[in-house]
C-alpha positions as CSV (number, residue, x, y, z in Angstrom):
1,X,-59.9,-82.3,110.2
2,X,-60.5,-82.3,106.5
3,X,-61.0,-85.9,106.6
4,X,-63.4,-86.0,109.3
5,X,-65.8,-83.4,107.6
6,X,-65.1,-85.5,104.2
7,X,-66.2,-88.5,106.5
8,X,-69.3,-86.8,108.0
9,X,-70.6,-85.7,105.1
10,X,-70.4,-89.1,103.3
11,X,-72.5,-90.2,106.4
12,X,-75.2,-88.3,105.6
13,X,-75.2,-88.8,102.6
14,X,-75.4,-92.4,103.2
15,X,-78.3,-92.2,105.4
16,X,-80.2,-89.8,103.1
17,X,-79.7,-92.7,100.4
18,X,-81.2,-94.9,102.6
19,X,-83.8,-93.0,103.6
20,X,-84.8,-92.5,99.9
21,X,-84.3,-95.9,98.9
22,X,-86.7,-96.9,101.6
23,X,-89.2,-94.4,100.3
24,X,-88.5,-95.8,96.8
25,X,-89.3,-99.7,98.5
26,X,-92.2,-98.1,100.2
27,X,-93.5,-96.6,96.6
28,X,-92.7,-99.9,94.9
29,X,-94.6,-102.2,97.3
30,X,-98.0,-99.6,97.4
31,X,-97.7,-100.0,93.4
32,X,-97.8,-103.4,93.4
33,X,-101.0,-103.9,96.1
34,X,-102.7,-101.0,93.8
35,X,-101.8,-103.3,90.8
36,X,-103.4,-106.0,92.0
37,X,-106.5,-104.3,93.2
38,X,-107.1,-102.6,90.0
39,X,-108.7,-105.5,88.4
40,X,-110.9,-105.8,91.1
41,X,-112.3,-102.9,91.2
42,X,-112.1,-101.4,87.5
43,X,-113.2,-102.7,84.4
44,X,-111.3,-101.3,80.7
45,X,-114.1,-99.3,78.7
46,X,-114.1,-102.3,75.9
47,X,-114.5,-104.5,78.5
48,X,-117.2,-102.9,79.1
49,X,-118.7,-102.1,76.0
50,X,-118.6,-105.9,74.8
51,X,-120.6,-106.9,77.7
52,X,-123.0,-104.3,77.4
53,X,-123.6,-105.8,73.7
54,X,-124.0,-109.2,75.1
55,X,-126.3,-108.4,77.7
56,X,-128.5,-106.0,75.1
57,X,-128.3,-109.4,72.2
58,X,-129.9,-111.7,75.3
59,X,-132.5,-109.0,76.2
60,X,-133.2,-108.7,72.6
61,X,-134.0,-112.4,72.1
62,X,-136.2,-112.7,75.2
63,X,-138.4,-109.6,74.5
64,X,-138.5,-111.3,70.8
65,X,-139.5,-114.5,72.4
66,X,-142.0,-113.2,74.5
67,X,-143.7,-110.9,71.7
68,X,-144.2,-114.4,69.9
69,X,-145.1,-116.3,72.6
70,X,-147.8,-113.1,73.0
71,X,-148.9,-113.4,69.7
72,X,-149.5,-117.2,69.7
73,X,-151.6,-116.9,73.1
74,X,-153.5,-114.2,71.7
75,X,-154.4,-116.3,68.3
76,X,-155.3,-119.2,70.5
77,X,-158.1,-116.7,72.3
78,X,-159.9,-115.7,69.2
């Protein structure tokens, strides 16, 4: 008698293991697609940031370009 509660009780704790450990698996493999999503869709602030300077350097030397290509058309006209 004793032995057969013992038993069923080890038996459900079995399956509750495995239940969680499935869960766990479940967790583990949703990490992993979220993992490698994350670059896809996110950039890191400095990331950012350095880009943004780039970007801002380039649009500096065209506006600088076109301001003296401006002033060299406008010297030819007078």
């Amino acid at each position: 008698m004793l032995l057969a509660q013992f038993q069923a009780q080890q038996d459900e704790r079995q399956k509750a293991q495995d239940r969680i450990a499935e869960k766990v698996e479940t967790l583990e493999n949703l990490f992993a697609e979220q993992k490698a999503v994350l670059p896809e869709k996110y950039v890191l602030r400095e990331d950012y940031i350095r880009n943004q300077a780039v970007l801002e350097a380039k649009m500096d030397s065209i506006q600088k370009t076109l301001t003296e290509l401006f002033r060299l058309e406008s010297s030819k006209a007078k």
